[in-house]
C-alpha positions, -999 to +999 in steps of 0.1 A: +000+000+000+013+034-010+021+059+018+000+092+022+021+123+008+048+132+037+037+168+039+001+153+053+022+132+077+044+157+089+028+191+083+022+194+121+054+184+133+081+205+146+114+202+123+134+188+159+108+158+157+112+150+123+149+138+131+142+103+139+177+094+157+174+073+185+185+093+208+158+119+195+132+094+198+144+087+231+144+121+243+109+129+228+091+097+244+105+093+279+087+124+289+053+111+273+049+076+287+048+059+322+065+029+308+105+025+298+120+036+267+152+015+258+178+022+234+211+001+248+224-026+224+217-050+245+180-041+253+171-040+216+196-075+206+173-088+234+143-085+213+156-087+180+146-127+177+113-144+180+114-185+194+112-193+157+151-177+152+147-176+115+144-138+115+166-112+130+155-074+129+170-048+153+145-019+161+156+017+170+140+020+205+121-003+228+091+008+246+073-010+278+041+000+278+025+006+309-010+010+301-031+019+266-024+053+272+014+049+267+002+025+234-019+053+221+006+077+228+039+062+209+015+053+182+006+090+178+040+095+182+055+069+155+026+082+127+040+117+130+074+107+130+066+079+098+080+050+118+063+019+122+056-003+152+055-039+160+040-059+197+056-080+213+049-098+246+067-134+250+080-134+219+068-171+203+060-160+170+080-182+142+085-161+114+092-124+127+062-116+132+066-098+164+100-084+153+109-046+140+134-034+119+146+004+125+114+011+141+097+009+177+090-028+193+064-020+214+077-044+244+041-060+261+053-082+280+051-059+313+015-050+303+004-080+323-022-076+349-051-102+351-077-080+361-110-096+368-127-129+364-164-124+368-190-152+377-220-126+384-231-113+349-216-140+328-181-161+332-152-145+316-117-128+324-102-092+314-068-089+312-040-068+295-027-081+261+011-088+277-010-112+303+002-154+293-024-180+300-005-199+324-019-162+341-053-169+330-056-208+343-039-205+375-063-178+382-093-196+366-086-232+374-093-229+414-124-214+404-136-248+385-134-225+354-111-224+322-110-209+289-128-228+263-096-236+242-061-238+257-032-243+231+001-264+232+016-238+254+006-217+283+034-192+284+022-172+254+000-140+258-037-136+253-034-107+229-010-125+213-028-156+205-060-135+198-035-114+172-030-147+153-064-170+164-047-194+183-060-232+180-063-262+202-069-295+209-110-284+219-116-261+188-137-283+166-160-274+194-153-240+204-134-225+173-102-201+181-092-186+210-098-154+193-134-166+183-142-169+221-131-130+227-161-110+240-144-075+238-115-059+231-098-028+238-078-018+208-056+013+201-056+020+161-032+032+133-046+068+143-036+067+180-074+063+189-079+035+221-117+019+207-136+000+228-153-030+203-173-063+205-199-081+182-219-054+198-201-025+196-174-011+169-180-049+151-157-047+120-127-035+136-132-067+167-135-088+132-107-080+119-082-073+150-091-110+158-065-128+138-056-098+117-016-098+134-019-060+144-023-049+109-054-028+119-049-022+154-029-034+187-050-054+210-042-034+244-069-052+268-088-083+263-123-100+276-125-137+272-154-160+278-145-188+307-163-218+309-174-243+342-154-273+335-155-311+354-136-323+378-120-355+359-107-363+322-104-399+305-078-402+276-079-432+255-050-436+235-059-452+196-033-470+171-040-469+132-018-480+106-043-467+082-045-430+074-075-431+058-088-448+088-081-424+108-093-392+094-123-408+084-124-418+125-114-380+136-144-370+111-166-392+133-153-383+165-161-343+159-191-342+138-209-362+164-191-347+196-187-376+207-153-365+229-139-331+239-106-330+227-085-346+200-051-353+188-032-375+163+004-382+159+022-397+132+051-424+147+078-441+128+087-473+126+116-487+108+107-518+087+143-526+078+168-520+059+177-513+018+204-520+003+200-512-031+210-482-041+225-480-009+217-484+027+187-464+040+159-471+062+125-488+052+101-461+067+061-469+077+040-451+095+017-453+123-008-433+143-015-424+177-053-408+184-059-392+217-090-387+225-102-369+258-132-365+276-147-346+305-168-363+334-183-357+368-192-394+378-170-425+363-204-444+364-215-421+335-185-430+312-194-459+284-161-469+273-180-488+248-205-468+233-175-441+229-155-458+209-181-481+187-178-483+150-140-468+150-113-486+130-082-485+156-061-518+153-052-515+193-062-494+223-028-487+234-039-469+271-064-454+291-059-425+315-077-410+342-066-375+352-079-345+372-089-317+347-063-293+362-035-319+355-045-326+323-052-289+310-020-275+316+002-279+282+033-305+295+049-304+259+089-290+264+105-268+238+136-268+226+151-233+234+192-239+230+212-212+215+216-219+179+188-235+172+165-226+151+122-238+150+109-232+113+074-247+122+045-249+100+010-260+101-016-266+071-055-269+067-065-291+042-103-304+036-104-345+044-100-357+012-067-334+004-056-334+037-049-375+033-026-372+008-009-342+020+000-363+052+014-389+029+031-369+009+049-350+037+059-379+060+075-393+031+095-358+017+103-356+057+125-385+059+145-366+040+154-332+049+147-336+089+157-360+113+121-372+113+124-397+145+132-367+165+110-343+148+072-336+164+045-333+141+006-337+150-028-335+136-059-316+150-099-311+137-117-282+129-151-272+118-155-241+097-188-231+108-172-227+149-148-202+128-164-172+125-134-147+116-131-135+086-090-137+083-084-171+098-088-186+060-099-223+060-106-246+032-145-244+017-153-277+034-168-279+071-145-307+082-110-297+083-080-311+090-050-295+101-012-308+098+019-297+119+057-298+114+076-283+145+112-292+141+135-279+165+169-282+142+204-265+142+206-230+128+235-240+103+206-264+093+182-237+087+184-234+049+185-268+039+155-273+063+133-243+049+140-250+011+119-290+018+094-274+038+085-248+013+080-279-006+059-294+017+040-258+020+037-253-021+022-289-022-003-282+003-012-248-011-015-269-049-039-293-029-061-264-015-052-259+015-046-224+038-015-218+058-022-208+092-001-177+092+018-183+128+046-204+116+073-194+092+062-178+054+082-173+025+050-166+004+053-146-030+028-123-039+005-148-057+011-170-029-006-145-006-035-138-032-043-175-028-044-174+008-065-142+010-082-139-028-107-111-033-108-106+001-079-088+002-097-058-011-113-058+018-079-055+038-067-025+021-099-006+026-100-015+064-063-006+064-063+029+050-096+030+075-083+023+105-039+030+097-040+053+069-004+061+076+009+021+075+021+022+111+014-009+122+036-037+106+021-071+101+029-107+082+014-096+054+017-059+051+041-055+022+013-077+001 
């Protein structure tokens, strides 16, 4: 999008202003916000790397907000000054996302205060946007109440993961995170702190939900909570058919017959080859979890849950008190010089079975693919109600992860076969899901978007005429 003519930018602004130096943008901003303004090399190296360590961008200054009057405030500030502004809070995006080069990195990650959960007039939580959900359950949990989708990890920020939709085990049920926000408090491209909600200022809580702060930064959140049991059952399922098991996770969703649901793809080495030279006869299997939620054991039909499924073995069974079994227990991988070019896919059913394939098999061999987590989770378009969280056309959709976790001198290698993997996908009719790391062209991005993105520039000269708030895709 083409920038408005400087002289509208600037025609207020004194000439000392205009000189965007550090130490002028330090000087002009540490009188005008509660919160710190950073400038050492140190304090901006600090933040110049996201968990996905593909990307490396060094902003000029680094601002903690302390409330969304400083946001509003350096926004104003960065417009007049044509700089442009990035949030970040814990840092997990994958691709850069929440980096900044030669700009301001609004720092969130102080910006944390759980503020209320409410029981009286409805169950939900309000909290500031730098505010993780390890925050939000240890608060909620004691309370018998939880959010109605919890991803793979806790220690990333609610407006975070409503900037980018996050997804979990539960949302065939419940959708995105972002899908079960009841209000926002946003600060636009204009400096303007908006109040919004399906009721209230409704396009822009549309499109702030998994728009990646291209229309506005998410500076408060409220959340809906739900009641949730005392106990869980997991049954553990083994396939060695694919198609089996799709066609089982369809099933499982479309008659809610369970509450959460997982798959994971295992190896197993067959043997050996030896012509051509030695390698590895790779198969595949996979492991279905499948969780539910109960009050009274006497109530759970082990039997009527699992009728008419095509598992070749129930591997285990596991009984575990919801609090245990809510909080995310996956590690990461966070070494120096490693690098975590993850990726996830949405493909329809029919698609998404020969994606897998077709993956799993190109794995083998660009990753170490024993050592190498990937998973599969469900979705059903009509729980997905935001406009920029593209899916497939289909209502039963699968999505596919890669999350390797690989040497940095690796990095190149690794990105060239899952660009691959990610063109093939794409070619099948699938959506990216725009967290992990891109490397799209510009027809690559029409795809994702098509006419829609029509739509995006208008609501982007609406709401940030002046193109101060970077996002994923706002050099499209």
């Amino acid at each position: 999008m083409a920038s408005p003519p400087t002289n509208c930018a600037l025609k207020h602004t004194p000439a000392r202003q205009r000189n965007t130096t550090v130490q002028n943008i330090v000087f002009d901003l540490k009188p005008t916000v509660a919160g710190e303004v950073l400038s050492l090399d140190a304090d901006l190296e600090a933040v110049s790397r996201d968990f996905g360590g593909i990307v490396h961008r060094l902003p000029r200054v680094r601002v903690r907000p302390l409330d969304s009057a400083d946001i509003a405030q350096v926004v104003r500030y960065a417009r007049e000054q044509q700089l442009t502004i990035t949030c970040r809070a814990q840092g997990h995006s994958l691709g850069g996302q929440c980096l900044n080069q030669d700009g301001i990195l609004l720092d969130m990650s102080q910006y944390n205060t759980l503020q209320k959960i409410e029981q009286k007039n409805g169950l939900f939580f309000t909290a500031a946007a730098g505010t993780t959900w390890r925050q939000v359950l240890n608060a909620a949990l004691p309370q018998q109440l939880c959010p109605p989708v919890v991803t793979n990890y806790a220690d990333v920020s609610v407006g975070g993961t409503h900037s980018t939709g996050g997804m979990g085990a539960s949302s065939f049920r419940f959708g995105s995170q972002a899908d079960n926000c009841t209000g926002l408090e946003v600060v636009t491209g204009e400096g303007e702190i908006v109040r919004c909600s399906h009721a209230e200022n409704r396009e822009l809580f549309e499109h702030v939900l998994g728009g990646f702060g291209h229309f506005g930064i998410i500076s408060q959140v409220q959340h809906r909570l739900r009641k949730c049991p005392p106990q869980t059952r997991t049954y553990t399922l083994l396939y060695d058919d694919l198609d089996a098991l799709v066609a089982d996770m369809k099933t499982l969703t479309s008659e809610e017959r369970v509450d959460y649901l997982v798959a994971v793809p295992a190896v197993n080495i067959q043997g050996l080859a030896r012509s051509g030279g030695l390698r590895p006869l790779v198969g595949w299997f996979y492991s279905l979890q499948i969780t539910v939620e109960y009050e009274n054991l006497d109530a759970l039909d082990d039997g009527q849950l699992l009728a008419g499924l095509h598992f070749y073995r129930r591997v285990w069974t596991e009984d575990l008190p919801f609090e245990e079994f809510i909080l995310p227990a996956i590690p990461f991988d966070t070494s120096p010089g490693t690098a975590n070019p993850w990726m996830d896919m949405f493909l329809s059913a029919n698609p998404a079975t020969q994606y897998i394939k077709l993956a799993l098999e190109q794995i083998t061999t660009f990753l170490d693919f024993t050592r190498t987590p990937m998973g599969a989770f469900c979705l059903q378009k009509s729980r997905i109600s935001l406009p920029l969280i593209r899916l497939p056309e289909e209502e039963f959709v699968v999505g596919f992860g890669v999350y390797p976790t690989i040497p940095a001198a690796h990095l190149d290698f690794v990105l060239k076969g899952l660009n691959q993997i990610s063109n093939a996908g794409l070619e099948l009719g699938g959506r990216r899901y725009l967290i992990g790391q891109l490397q799209f062209d510009s027809a690559q991005w029409h795809h994702h978007f098509g006419e829609y993105w029509q739509t995006i520039k208008a609501l982007k000269q609406k709401y940030d005429p002046f193109s101060v708030l970077q996002s994923p895709f706002s050099t499209f």
